[in-house]
C-alpha positions, 0 to 999 in steps of 0.5 A, a space after each residue: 523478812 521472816 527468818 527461815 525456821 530452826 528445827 530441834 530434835 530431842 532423844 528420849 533421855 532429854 526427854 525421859 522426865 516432866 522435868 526434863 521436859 520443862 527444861 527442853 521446852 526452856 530451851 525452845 522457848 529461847 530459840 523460838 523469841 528469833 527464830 520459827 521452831 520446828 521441835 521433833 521428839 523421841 519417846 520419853 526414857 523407856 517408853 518404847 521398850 516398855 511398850 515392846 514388853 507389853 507386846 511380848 506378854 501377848 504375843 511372840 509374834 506380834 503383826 509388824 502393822 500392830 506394833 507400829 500402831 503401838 510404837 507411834 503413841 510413844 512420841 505422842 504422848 511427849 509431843 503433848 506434854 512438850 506442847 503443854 510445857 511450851 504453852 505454860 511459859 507462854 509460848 504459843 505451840 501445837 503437837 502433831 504426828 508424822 501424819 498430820 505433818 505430812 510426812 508420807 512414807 513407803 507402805 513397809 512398817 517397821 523400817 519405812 523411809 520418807 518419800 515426802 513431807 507436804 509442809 502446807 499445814 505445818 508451815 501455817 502453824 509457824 506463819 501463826 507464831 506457834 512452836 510446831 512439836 512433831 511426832 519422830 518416827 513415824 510416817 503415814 504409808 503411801 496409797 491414801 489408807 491411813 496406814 502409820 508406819 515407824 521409820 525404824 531405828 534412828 527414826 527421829 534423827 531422819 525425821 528432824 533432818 527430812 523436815 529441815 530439807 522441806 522447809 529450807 531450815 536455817 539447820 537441824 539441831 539435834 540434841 543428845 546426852 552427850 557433848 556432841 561426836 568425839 573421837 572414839 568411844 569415851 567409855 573405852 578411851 576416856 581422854 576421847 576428844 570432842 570433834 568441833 566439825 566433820 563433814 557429812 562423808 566423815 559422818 556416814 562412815 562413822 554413824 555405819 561403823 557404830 558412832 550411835 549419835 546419829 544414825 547414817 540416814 539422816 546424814 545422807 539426807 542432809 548429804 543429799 540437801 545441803 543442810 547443816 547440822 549441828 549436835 549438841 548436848 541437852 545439858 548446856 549451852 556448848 557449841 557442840 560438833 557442826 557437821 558440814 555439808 555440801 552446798 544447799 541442792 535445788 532438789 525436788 522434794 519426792 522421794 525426800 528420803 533416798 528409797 534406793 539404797 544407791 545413790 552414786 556410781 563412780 568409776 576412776 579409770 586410771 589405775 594399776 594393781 601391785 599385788 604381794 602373794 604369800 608374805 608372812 602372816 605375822 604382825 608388822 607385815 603391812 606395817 613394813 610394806 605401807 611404810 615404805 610406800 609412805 616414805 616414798 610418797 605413792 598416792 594408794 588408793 585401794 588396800 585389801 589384805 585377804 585371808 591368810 593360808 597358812 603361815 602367808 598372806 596376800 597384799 595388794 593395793 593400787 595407784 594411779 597408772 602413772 606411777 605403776 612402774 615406780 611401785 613396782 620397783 619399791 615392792 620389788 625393791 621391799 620383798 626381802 624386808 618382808 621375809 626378815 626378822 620375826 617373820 622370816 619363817 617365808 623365803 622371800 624367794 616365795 613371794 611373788 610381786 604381781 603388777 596389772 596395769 589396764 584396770 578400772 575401779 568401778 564403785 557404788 555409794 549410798 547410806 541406802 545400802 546399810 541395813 539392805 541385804 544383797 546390794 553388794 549381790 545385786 552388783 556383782 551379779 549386773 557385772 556378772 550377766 554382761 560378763 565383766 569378771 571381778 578381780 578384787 573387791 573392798 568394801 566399807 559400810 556406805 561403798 562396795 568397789 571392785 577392779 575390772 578392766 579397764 575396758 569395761 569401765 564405761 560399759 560398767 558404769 552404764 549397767 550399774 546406774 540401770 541396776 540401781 537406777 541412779 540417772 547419772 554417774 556424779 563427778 567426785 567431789 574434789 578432796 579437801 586437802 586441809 582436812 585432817 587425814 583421821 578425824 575419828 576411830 571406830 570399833 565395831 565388837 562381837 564380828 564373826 569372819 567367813 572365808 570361803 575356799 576355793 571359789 572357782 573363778 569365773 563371773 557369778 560367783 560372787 553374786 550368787 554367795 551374796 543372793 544367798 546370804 541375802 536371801 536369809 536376811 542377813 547383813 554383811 561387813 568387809 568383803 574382800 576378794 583374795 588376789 591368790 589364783 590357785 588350780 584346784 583339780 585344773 580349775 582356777 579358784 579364788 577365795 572370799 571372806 566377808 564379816 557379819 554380826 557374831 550372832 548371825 553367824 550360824 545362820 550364815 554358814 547354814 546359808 554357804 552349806 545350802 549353796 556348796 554344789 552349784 557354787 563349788 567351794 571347798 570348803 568354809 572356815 569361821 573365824 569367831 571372837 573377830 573385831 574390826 578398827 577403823 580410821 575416817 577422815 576426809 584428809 585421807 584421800 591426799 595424806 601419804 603413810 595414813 595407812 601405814 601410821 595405823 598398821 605400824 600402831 598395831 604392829 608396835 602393840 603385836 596385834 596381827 591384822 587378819 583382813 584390810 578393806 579401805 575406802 577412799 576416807 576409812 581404812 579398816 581391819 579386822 582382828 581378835 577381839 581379845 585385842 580390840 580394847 587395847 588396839 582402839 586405845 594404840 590407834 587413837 594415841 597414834 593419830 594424836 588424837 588423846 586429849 589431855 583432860 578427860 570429856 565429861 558428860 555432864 549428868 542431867 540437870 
């Protein structure tokens, strides 16, 4: 019986000499004597960023359908030469394109995704004997035009693992210059460890949050197709990390590549709400209140901290309806220590403890959603045209949530699969009580914070802040809804803050400005110079104090937290950048993460 096929992928640096190419095609000789090889490929080092020069000497406008035309022959000439390579140590290989392999794509250049891969003519390469080399990053459009589009970035990683999901491969090997995923970023954390598995969830928070080793689409296709991946360095025979995947899925092969970026509603139905307003706005604060909780052994779920005013904050989080009444007493009980010590500038007469119990946590999932604008407007503005009001939203690059109540769950559930077009609202998948509860750190640098004041409080709104920002193309990070109703000229408001990229900034005020009147905010204040810090880890979801662990490491290095947003795996948030080196490094040391020798990367044979 015929073993089923290994696919390989390997980026541009692996590939970036003839040299190296030789040793690559080593490699997949070796692989090849056991097993049918499939081998995607990168362009050689530079090749695409000297091709983009060219284009820019032309033109400063180049056509997108000119310059996938342009960008496709990057991969073809290292398809060639590799099959070259592979043919003179005797191994018998073919090239191809994206095209000529089968990969059909969305009509869309420059950021196309798989619709499907008809595998007839590759599969009879590999019948023959022949190492398959494929073109990555590149499809042919959908409509029978012979169009070549690109997949845009991370475009061979997603061709590798579309190609393992439509042949059944054994797994997707993806080689790299470095050992595999660590923990955090070694450049900034050198004794940053190297992971041995994380799971498929683990991975898509990481790869959204800047993991740059692979790219969140592939995961959510091995995801989606139970493929198993593993990520290797180029330079050795090391193991490498596995990542874990779910159970193979009997999944029709059309539509390979999700084209909607949701795939999941969930709702959990059982929830109550503990909101904190106006505790002190000063380092430790959350430390403190999480701690508590921690050693009282509550189960949290949702934790958002809203946007300071003044010298105050608001808190809130939720739990299981069941233990509503128990975390009301423990923040009751917590208020004073709150209001003591450094922070004691608020009276804890101040504080107020608000308890809402009857909500739902409606929620929708998808990788789809990173890098698409206005998923987050389109939810928000479905729940608003049936009329269900929003009372606090968190986010994470691959979830949008928000409490409702909870008599609207079912009736949310059903208008949120028809806006996204999901068919089905899947059970979550049970937690894995042994993971552990931090498998890795993220820090994404050069954010910018937006809160918008004063947002009257009725359905809508949200949505339409979001449409706007949308509009003009921009993405967003970390959106959190304040629990602080305040009456403004008799009106109740609300404020929102949200994160996007330093460099869209001006872009996004200009957007907010444009929608002051039929919004009715009154005002918005920019937050510069901004960073965000997050912890994954699938253990997550049933360890107690996790969270606490992280605000507690921030609050021992003085580093005030401006914002939270939480997910059920990644907590996240968001501080002056000025500390973001010195708070990844407190972080990672807190969850025992440091190794006690430094990861090497070995230099390129």
């Amino acid at each position: 019986m015929t073993p089923a096929p290994i696919v390989q992928k390997f980026g541009g640096t692996s590939v970036g000499s003839v040299e190296r190419l030789q040793a690559v095609a080593q490699r997949v000789a070796a692989t090849a004597k056991s097993a049918p090889v499939v081998v995607v490929v990168s362009a050689m080092g530079k090749t695409t960023d000297t091709l983009v020069g060219l284009a820019s000497q032309i033109t400063d406008s180049p056509s997108r359908r000119e310059m996938d035309m342009l960008l496709s022959t990057g991969e073809q000439v290292s398809i060639a030469l590799l099959s070259m390579a592979l043919q003179e140590l005797g191994q018998p290989a073919v090239s191809m394109t994206g095209a000529q392999v089968g990969i059909v794509t969305e009509a869309e250049y420059a950021r196309a995704r798989i619709l499907q891969i008809s595998t007839d003519r590759l599969q009879r390469q590999l019948d023959e004997g022949k190492v398959v080399v494929v073109a990555g990053f590149q499809g042919m459009a959908s409509g029978g035009e012979l169009e070549i589009t690109t997949l845009g970035r991370g475009g061979s990683d997603t061709s590798a693992v579309a190609l393992a999901s439509a042949l059944n491969a054994d797994r997707c090997e993806i080689y790299t210059d470095v050992p595999g995923i660590l923990t955090t970023d070694p450049r900034i954390v050198p004794n940053a460890q190297l992971m041995a598995e994380v799971t498929c969830n683990e991975m898509l928070e990481l790869a959204s949050l800047g993991a740059k080793v692979l790219h969140p689409r592939a995961v959510e296709i091995a995801r989606n197709y139970g493929v198993p991946m593993v990520v290797r360095s180029s330079w050795t025979d090391a193991g490498g990390t596995h990542i874990v995947a779910p159970p193979r899925r009997d999944r029709e092969l059309a539509g390979l590549e999700l084209v909607h970026p949701v795939d999941a509603v969930e709702l959990s139905a059982d929830e109550a709400k503990i909101s904190f307003v106006r505790v002190p706005d000063s380092p430790g604060v959350a430390a403190k209140l999480f701690g508590e909780l921690g050693r009282r052994d509550l189960d949290l779920d949702l934790i958002v901290q809203s946007i300071h005013e003044g010298n105050t904050n608001d808190i809130a989080f939720t739990v299981k309806a069941k233990d509503a009444d128990r975390a009301e007493a423990v923040a009751r009980e917590i208020v004073p220590k709150l209001c003591g010590g450094e922070s004691g500038a608020v009276d804890d007469r101040d504080v107020e403890v608000k308890v809402q119990r009857e909500i739902a946590k409606i929620s929708i999932v998808g990788a789809g959603m990173i890098g698409r604008p206005g998923v987050a407007a389109q939810m928000f503005s479905a729940l608003a045209e049936a009329g269900i009001s929003i009372q606090t939203i968190s986010t994470s690059e691959v979830k949008v949530s928000c409490t409702i109540d909870r008599a609207d769950g079912d009736r949310a559930v059903a208008i949120l699969c028809k806006a996204f077009q999901v068919e089905n609202s899947p059970v979550r998948e049970a937690a894995d009580e042994d993971a552990p509860s931090v498998r890795g750190i993220a820090l994404a640098r050069n954010q910018a914070q937006l809160s918008v004041l004063n947002i009257p409080d009725r359905a809508g709104m949200a949505a339409k802040i979001f449409a706007a920002l949308a509009e003009a193309n921009l993405s967003v990070y970390t959106i959190v809804q304040s629990e602080r109703v305040r009456l403004l000229e008799g009106v109740p408001t609300r404020d929102l803050s949200f994160a996007v990229n330093a460099e869209d900034a001006d872009a996004a005020m200009a957007s907010l400005e444009a929608i002051a009147t039929q919004v009715g905010y009154s005002e918005v204040k920019l937050a510069r110079d901004m960073a965000k810090i997050s912890i994954v880890g699938a253990g997550m979801a049933t360890a107690s104090g996790v969270a606490a662990a992280m605000f507690a490491a921030l609050a021992d290095r003085k580093i005030n937290i401006q914002a939270i947003a939480t997910s059920e795996i990644k907590t996240s948030c968001t501080i002056d950048d000025n500390r973001a080196i010195e708070a990844l490094q407190a972080v990672h040391t807190a969850f025992g993460l440091d190794g006690d020798e430094p990861i090497e990367v070995p230099s390129p044979r």
